[in-house]
Structure formats: structure tokens, C-alpha cells
C-alpha positions, 0 to 999 in steps of 0.5 A: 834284091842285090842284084836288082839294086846293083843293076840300078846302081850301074844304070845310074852311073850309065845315065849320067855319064852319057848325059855329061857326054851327050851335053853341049860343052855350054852347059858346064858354064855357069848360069848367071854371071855374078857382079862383084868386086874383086874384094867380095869374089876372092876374099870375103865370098858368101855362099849362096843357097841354090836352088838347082837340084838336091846337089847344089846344097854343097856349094865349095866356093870360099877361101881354104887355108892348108899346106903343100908337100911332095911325097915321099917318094919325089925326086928332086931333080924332077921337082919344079924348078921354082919349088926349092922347098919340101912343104909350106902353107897354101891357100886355095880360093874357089868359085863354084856354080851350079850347071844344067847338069844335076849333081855336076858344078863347074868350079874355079880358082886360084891355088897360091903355095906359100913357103916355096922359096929359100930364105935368101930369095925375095920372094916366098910364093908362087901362084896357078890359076884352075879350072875344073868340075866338081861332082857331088855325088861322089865328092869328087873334084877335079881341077886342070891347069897349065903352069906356064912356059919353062916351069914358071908359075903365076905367068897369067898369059900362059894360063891353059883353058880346058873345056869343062866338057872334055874334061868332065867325060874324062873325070867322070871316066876315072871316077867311076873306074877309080878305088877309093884311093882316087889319086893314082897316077895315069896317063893325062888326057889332057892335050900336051903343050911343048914345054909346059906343064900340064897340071891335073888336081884331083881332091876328095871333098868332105864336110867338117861337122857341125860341132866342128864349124864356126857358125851356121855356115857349113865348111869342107876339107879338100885332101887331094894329089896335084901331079903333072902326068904329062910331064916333059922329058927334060924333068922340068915338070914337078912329082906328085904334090899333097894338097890338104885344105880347109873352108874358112868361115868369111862371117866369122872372118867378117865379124873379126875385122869389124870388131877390129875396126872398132876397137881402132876407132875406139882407142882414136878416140881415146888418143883424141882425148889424150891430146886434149889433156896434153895440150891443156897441160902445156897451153903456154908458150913455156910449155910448149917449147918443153915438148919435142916436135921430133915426137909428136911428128913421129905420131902424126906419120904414125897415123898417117900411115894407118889412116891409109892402110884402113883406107886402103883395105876398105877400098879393096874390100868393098864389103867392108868399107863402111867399117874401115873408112869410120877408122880411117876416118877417127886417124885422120882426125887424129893427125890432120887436126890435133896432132898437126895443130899441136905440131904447129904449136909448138914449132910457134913456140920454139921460135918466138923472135920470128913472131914478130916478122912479117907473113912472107917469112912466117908462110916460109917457115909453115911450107919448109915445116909441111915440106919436111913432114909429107917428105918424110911421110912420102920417103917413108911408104918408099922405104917401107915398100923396098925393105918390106921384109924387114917391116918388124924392125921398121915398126920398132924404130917407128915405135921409139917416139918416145926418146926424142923427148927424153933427150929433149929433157935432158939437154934443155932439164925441162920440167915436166913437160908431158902429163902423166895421163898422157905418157901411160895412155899413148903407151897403151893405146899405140901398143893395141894395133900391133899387139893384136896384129902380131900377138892375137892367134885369132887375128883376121889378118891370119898373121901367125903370132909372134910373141917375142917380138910382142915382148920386145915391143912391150918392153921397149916401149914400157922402158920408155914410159918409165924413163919419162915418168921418172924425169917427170917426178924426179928431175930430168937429169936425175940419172945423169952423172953430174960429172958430165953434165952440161953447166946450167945456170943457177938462178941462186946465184951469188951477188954483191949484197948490199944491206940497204938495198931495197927492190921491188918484184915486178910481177907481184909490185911486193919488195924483196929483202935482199940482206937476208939470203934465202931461197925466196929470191932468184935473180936473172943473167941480167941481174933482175931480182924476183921472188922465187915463186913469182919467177917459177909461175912466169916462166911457166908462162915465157921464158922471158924475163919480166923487166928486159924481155931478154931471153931465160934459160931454163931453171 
């Protein structure tokens, strides 16, 4: 019975490989050609049950997230010049099709290795496109590529095409006569080009269990040697490099960024009813003019950004469209209308006295306002995109919204000009996005967490808040030393008293007692006398003065 069945063994291995070699090179390519979106195919691929044979269950295709490193025994100077590091992080995208042959797909993709680079470099990637057969039956994958001329990676026009048939009568040669140790170093042969690298994977396929794997879907484990066997005699051509990889799971992935997407539309929400309940709060033009515009057009740009980017990722990822532009669309509510309106509402009333000139000069004033707002927005996509390495520091100069307000206060000691509600709820909601981006370990993004940066975030902005909530109830200029205070008028100031002068307050038509000094009477730079709760209320409202019209100063 052993020999019977080693017989059979060796009949099947005969059978199969002279199939692969009698075959039309045709038959390796796929079947049917799938149309998909660039998003779908490579970032958010859905596998796909086919019904070709009892192999084609393992269907590799997907994103895998692993790391690179040469061996211990790789000589430096025979490295690939672009390779200045030991090890790094890598990501492998596959597409796998079943072909006519039983047990045999034809498999390609991308191989991108992060970390490659110095720090002092730019640039920290570099990327091979490969092609290759995927044999099931002894979870074997074998993959060619070329890396392009001189040793430069990522050059799409050197790109070398293998044909699958050659490649699969050479693999399954090597996989029959291999150990269990399949990656040993051998002759290539694969077709030599003059200066360039020719490039074989061979990587060992395995199935993570299902205790292991994120929902219903299965995942795979690639673990594998990429090497140039072929190399050219000037070293210019890399030592062996450790492949090491894992399947991700794109519905769990998929499921992440909608709920993500939710939860920015969600806190949109709540900052439109933050708005709301601010711009209740300041509905006059006393109140108005208390409010920084520097802040609130640091927001809109803010939103305006983020409108954008959801935009942006929904285009590219056609699969998510729907998810992404609901948020897109919230922050464009955000900024086009309540942040926007609010803007122009108070730059109306911090510049009364052109309320009274014509349309010409108030059009002049909203396009120098518009021009300056889209200029900085625009300015600020350029800036960001040059210095894009150092985005963290963008991002927390971005996040200093709150100190144009709190010099505000000081130098004009307005009086509670923002809400409570409104202080502590944009502090929390504006922390959301970045807190799950940079602090969550489970982001979708596969942003690695960084949790001092979290901190300092936390901590910048929370000493913010407090700075506003203490001018709020305590006096702008509360932690000021007086002595370097600015003079401030005082509405309690003396005046010549005279005992049988009478006057009347014009807001309430009630007469004020001017021979008794006291705190109910204030009296204006134009020398007009008012009750002091009368004065207060009015001012809340203009900052006029009820008899003359001429401007007040602040109280």
C-alpha cells in the first residue's frame, strides 16, 4: 500500500506538471476581466468565491501589512543602492485569478517597502510591480519582477513582463524538487537584462485560523525570500531579503471608515448647533464686534480642509462614496453657511461707519474679505503639500484658534463674548478627528498612535479653554499686571457736581440724581449721564452713545 501510494503520488506530480508545460501560455491569464475602480481593486478588494475546481477556495487577493529585512548574512555593499536601511514596514497588494489549470492561479501586484530611506532623505518608500503563479496545492507562491534600470525602483516603464507559462515550468520544477526550506538560493532562469535586477519571490502561503481572523472572511500569512539570483557583476543588485506578511480583513477596514464617517458627521452636527447657540449669544452688533474674526476664519479654513479631504477619499475610493461625501457634505454645511455667515457678521460689525456708504464700497469690502479668506485656504493646501513632513507641527498651529480671541479680549477687555457652551463643546468636538487619527490603534487609516503628540494636543487646547473660561467669569484682563495695562476709560469718572442739577436718562426718560455719588450713574467721554444698568444694557446692544451717536469705548 506505500508504494502503491507513493506511485500515485509521483504520477500526480508528473501529470500536473506536464500539463503546465504542454498548456498554451493563454491559459495562465485570467478568465474574465473584472471592471473596477482603482479604489476597489487595490484598497478595498472583496474576495470573491470562485467556482473553478476544489483549489480555487484560497483566493490570495487583498492588502498585506508586514515588514522587510535582509538577512543576516547580506553584504552591504551588495545591497540595493536605494536600500540604506536594515528593516522596515511593507505592504503588499495582490490580485489573484483562477486559470484553466486546476490548482494553478495567476497572481499580481505591488510590493511597496516603507522605511527605506535615512531620515535626512525626503522620501521613505520605494515600490516593485510583480507577477507571478500561485500553486495551491503546495501553497507555493512565486512571483518575478524586474526593478528597473541602474537599481532604481518604482520606474513603471522598466517594468519586465514574465510569461506566466515560462514561469510556471520553471516554479513548479523548483517546487517539486525543493525541501521544505523552499527558499534556497539558485541559479535564476529567468532571462537576464544588462543592468537591471532581475527580482524572484518565493513565499510560502498559510491560512491564519479562524480564531484568529477578523470576521467571516478568512486571512493568509505570506512568509517568503525575495533575492536577485541573477545579480550583476558591479554589486548593484541587492542580498537576499525576509518577506513577512498578513491578509488584511478590507470589511473590517470597510466597517471602520464608516463608522468613522459617522462619527464626523455627527460631531458636524453638533458644532452646527454650537454656532447656533453662539451666534444667539452675540446677535447684536455690541456682540458681535466682541468676537475675533481671526478665530472664526481659522475654523472655516479648518472645515474647509476637511470638506476636501472626505471628498477626496470618497472619490478615490469609489466604494465609500456614499459614506464620505454625507461627511463632506455636514463640513461644507459647517463652513459655506454658519461659519461664513457668521464671518461676514461680524466684520458688519466691526466696521459700522461704512454701513452707511454705498453698495460699490460694501462689494469692495466682501471681495477683499472672500480674496483673503480662498488665499489663505488655497496658500495653505500649497504650504501643507511642501512641508508635508512636518504636517504634526502644521496641525497644532492650525489648532491655536482659540488665542486670537483671548488677545482679543485683552486689548479691547470685552465682556464675555463667546458662550461657555460654545467654548468647551468646539474644544471637544474639534479634538475628535485628530484624537482618533493619531491616538486610536485601531484607526482604518493604519496611522501608527502617537500618544505624546495626543497629549500635547490635549493640553494645548485644554489651556485654551481655560484661559476663555476664566476671562469669561472673571474679567478679561483678570491675570494682567495692572501695571502694564493700557489706560481704560472709566465711565465712573469724576465731574463737576453741581447740587441743583437735574438730568434726565434718555433710555429710560427716569431722572438721575447727580448730587449723590454713587454707582448707579456712569457718564460718557461726551459728557452724557445715564443709569448705569440702562448704559450697560445699551451697550450690549451699540456701542454708541444714545444722545450723540458718537462712538463708546469699551466699559
Amino acid at each position: 500500500r506505500r508504494s502503491q501510494a507513493m506511485k500515485l503520488g509521483f504520477l500526480f506530480r508528473g501529470l500536473l506538471l506536464a500539463f503546465a508545460l504542454l498548456s498554451p501560455a493563454s491559459s495562465l491569464r485570467p478568465l474574465k476581466e473584472q471592471s473596477r475602480s482603482w479604489g476597489d481593486e487595490w484598497l478595498f478588494v472583496k474576495k470573491e468565491d470562485n467556482n473553478i475546481g476544489p483549489f480555487s477556495s484560497w483566493n490570495i487577493s487583498g492588502t498585506y501589512r508586514g515588514n522587510w529585512k535582509f538577512t543576516e548574512s547580506a553584504n552591504i555593499s551588495a545591497r540595493f543602492p536605494d536600500f540604506k536601511k536594515s528593516e522596515g514596514s511593507s505592504i503588499v497588494e495582490l490580485m489573484s485569478t483562477p486559470t484553466k489549470i486546476t490548482g494553478v492561479h495567476y497572481v499580481q501586484g505591488v510590493i511597496i517597502f516603507h522605511d527605506v530611506f535615512d531620515n535626512d532623505r525626503e522620501g521613505g518608500g520605494a515600490q516593485i510591480r510583480v507577477e507571478g503563479v500561485y500553486i495551491w496545492p503546495f501553497r507555493q507562491l512565486r512571483m518575478v519582477a524586474n526593478s528597473g534600470k541602474d537599481g532604481e525602483l518604482g520606474l513603471e516603464e522598466d517594468y519586465f513582463l514574465s510569461n506566466p507559462y515560462h514561469l510556471l515550468g520553471v516554479f513548479s520544477s523548483q517546487v517539486f524538487q525543493e525541501s521544505p526550506r523552499v527558499w534556497r538560493k539558485k541559479k535564476s532562469q529567468v532571462q537576464d537584462i544588462e543592468k537591471h535586477c532581475n527580482i524572484e519571490i518565493a513565499a510560502q502561503v498559510s491560512r491564519i485560523p479562524s480564531l484568529q481572523s477578523d470576521g467571516e472572511h478568512d486571512r493568509y500569512h505570506l512568509e517568503g525570500l525575495m533575492e536577485s539570483p541573477s545579480a550583476d557583476e558591479d554589486g548593484d543588485c541587492f542580498s537576499p531579503l525576509l518577506l513577512n506578511a498578513t491578509s488584511v480583513n478590507i470589511e473590517v477596514y470597510y466597517n471602520k471608515a464608516v463608522n468613522y464617517t459617522l462619527m464626523v458627521t455627527f460631531v458636524s452636527f453638533l458644532q452646527v448647533l454650537l454656532l447656533i447657540r453662539q451666534m444667539e449669544h452675540s446677535n447684536t452688533q455690541s456682540g458681535a464686534a466682541k468676537v475675533s474674526i481671526l478665530m472664526i476664519g481659522q475654523q472655516a479654513i479648518m472645515d474647509a480642509y476637511l470638506c476636501l479631504l472626505h471628498l477626496t477619499a470618497g472619490i478615490l475610493v469609489e466604494s465609500l462614496f456614499n459614506a464620505f461625501a454625507t461627511a463632506a457634505f455636514f463640513k461644507f454645511v459647517v463652513f459655506s453657511i454658519f461659519e461664513m455667515r457668521y464671518l461676514l457678521a461680524i466684520w458688519k460689525a466691526s466696521r459700522p461707519a461704512n454701513s452707511g456708504e454705498g453698495w460699490g464700497a460694501m462689494r469692495r469690502e466682501l471681495s477683499v474679505l472672500y480674496s483673503r479668506f480662498y488665499g489663505i485656504l488655497l496658500g495653505g493646501i500649497l504650504v501643507m503639500y511642501e512641508f508635508h513632513s512636518y504636517l504634526r507641527p502644521i496641525l497644532l498651529l492650525m489648532y491655536s484658534f482659540w488665542i486670537p480671541q483671548i488677545v482679543t479680549n485683552i486689548i479691547r477687555d470685552s465682556r464675555k463674548p463667546l458662550h461657555p457652551h460654545y467654548i468647551l463643546g468646539m474644544t471637544i468636538t474639534r479634538l475628535a478627528i485628530p484624537l482618533y487619527v493619531f491616538g486610536c490603534p485601531n484607526n482604518f487609516m493604519r496611522i501608527q498612535p502617537d500618544k505624546t503628540w495626543c497629549v500635547c494636543l490635549c493640553t494645548f487646547m485644554g489651556f485654551q479653554s481655560l484661559v476663555l473660561l476664566v476671562q469669561h467669569y472673571f474679567g478679561s484682563r483678570c491675570f494682567i499686571p495692572r501695571q502694564i495695562l493700557p489706560e481704560k476709560y472709566s465711565y465712573y469718572r469724576r465731574f463737576d457736581q453741581d447740587s441743583n442739577r437735574t438730568t434726565d436718562c434718555v433710555i429710560c426718560m427716569a431722572a438721575i440724581d447727580l448730587s449723590q455719588r454713587s454707582g448707579d450713574c456712569m457718564v460718557t467721554p461726551c459728557d452724557h449721564f445715564f443709569h448705569s444698568g440702562c448704559l450697560q444694557r445699551w451697550m450690549d446692544i451699540k456701542m454708541e452713545c444714545p444722545t450723540c451717536r458718537r462712538s463708546l469705548p469699551p466699559a
